[in-house]
C-alpha positions as CSV (number, residue, x, y, z in Angstrom):
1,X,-21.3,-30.8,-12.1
2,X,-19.8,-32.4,-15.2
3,X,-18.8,-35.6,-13.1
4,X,-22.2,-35.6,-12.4
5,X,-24.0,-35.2,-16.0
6,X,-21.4,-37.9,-17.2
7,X,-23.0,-40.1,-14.8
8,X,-26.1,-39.5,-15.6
9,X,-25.7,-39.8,-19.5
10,X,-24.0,-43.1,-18.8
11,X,-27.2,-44.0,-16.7
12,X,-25.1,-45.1,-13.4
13,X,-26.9,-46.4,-10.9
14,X,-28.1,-44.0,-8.0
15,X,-27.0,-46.0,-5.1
16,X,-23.3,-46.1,-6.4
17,X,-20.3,-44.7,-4.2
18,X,-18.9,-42.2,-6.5
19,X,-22.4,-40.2,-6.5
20,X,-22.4,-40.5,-2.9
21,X,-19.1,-38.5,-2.4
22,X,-20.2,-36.0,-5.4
23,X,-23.6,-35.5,-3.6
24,X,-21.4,-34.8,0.0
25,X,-19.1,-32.7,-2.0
26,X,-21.9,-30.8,-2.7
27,X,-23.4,-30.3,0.6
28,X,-19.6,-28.3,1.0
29,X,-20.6,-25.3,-0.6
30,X,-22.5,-23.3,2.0
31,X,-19.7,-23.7,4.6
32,X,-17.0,-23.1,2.4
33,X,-19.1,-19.5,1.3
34,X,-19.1,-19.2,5.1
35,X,-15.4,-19.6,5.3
36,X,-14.8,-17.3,2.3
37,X,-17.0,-14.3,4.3
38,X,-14.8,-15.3,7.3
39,X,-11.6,-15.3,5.8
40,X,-12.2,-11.8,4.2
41,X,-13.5,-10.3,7.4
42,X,-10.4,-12.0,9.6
43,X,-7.7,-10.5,6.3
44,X,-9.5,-7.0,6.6
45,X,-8.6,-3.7,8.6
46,X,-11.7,-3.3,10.4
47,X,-10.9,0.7,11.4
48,X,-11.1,1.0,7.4
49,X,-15.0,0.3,6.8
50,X,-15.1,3.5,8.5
51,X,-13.0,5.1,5.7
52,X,-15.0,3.4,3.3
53,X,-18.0,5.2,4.6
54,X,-19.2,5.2,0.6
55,X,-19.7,1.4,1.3
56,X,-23.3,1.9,3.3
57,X,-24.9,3.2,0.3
58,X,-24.5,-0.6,-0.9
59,X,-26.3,-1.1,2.2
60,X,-29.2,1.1,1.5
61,X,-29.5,0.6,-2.8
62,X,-28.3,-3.3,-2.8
63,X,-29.9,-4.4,0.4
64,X,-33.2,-2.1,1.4
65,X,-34.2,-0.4,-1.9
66,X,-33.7,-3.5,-4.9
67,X,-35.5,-6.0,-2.7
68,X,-38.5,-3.8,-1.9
69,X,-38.2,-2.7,-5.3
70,X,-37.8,-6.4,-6.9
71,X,-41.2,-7.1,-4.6
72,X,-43.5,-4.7,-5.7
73,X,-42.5,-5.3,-9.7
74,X,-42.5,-8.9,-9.1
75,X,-46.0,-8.7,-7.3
76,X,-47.2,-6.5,-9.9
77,X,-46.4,-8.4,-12.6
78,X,-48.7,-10.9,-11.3
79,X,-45.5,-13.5,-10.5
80,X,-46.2,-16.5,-8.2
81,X,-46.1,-15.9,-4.9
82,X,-43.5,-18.2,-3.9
83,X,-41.2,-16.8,-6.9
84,X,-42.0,-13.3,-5.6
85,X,-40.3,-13.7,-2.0
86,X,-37.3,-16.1,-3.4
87,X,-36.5,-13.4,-5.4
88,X,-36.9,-10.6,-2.9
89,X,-34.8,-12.6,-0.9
90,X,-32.0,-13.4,-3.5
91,X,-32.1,-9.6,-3.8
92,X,-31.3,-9.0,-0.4
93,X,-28.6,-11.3,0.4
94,X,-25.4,-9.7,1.2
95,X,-22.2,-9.2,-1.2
96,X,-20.1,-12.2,-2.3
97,X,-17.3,-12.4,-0.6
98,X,-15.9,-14.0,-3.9
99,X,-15.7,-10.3,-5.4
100,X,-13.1,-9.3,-3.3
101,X,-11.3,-12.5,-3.1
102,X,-11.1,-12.3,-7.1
103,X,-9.8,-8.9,-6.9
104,X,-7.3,-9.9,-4.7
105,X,-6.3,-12.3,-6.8
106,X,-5.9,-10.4,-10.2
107,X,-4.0,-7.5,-8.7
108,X,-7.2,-5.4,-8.8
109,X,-7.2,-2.0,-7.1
110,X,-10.3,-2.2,-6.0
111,X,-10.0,-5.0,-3.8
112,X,-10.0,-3.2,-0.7
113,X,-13.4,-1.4,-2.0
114,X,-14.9,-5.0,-2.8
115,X,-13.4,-6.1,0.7
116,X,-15.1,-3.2,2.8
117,X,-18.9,-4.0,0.7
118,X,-18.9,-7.5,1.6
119,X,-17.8,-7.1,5.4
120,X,-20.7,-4.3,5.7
121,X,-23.6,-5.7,4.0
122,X,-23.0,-8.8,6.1
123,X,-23.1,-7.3,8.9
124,X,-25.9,-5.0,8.4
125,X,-27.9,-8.0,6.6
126,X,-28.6,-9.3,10.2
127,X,-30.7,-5.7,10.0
128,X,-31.5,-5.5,6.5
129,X,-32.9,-9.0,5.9
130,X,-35.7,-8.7,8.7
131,X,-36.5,-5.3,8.1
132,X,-36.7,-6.0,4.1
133,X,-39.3,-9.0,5.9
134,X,-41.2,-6.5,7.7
135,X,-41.2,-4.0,4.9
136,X,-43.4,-6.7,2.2
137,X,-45.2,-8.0,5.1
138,X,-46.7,-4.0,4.8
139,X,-47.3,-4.2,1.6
């Protein structure tokens, strides 16, 4: 991002190489956030979400209740339409994987807690997300 507002405030030219590999470097991010979830799922004791059992209300507050909730504020509020369902939709995404990845990093104790939260919710996004869909569609 900074390589990128330098060479804009030194008025490069568009077509040049270097914003070319920034701009590719760029189009990175979603599979690398793909490889983050998978790497978190594949360092992870499955037979523990179970354990974790406390990690489904995430499921049901984060994933279900915000985004309706976000929806019908949003809607009220008289927000364009288009805004309205980005941000129902940015509400029901699943957990970073980045949390737990963090916490594993710092020595946190509640890695394993972070760990189990994103592993559920995206899972149970491939539920959440189209019932979330058919939930504002009844609105």
């Amino acid at each position: 991002m900074l390589a990128g507002l330098v060479l804009f405030a030194l008025e490069i030219p568009k077509d040049l190489l270097v914003l070319e590999v920034l701009g590719r470097i760029g189009d990175c991010s979603n599979p690398l956030a793909m490889i983050c979830i998978g790497a978190s799922i594949a360092r992870s004791d499955i037979r523990r979400i179970y354990k974790g059992w406390l990690s489904f209300t995430v499921v049901i507050v984060k994933m279900l209740l915000c985004p309706v909730t976000v929806y019908a504020g949003a809607t009220a509020l008289g927000v364009y339409e288009p805004a309205v369902i980005s941000l129902t939709f940015a509400a029901a995404i699943p957990a970073s994987s980045m949390f737990s990845i963090m916490c594993k990093e710092n020595g946190n104790q509640e890695a394993d807690y972070a760990t189990r939260a994103s592993i559920i919710t995206v899972i149970c996004s491939m539920v959440t997300i189209p019932l979330v869909v058919s939930i504002i569609n009844g609105m």
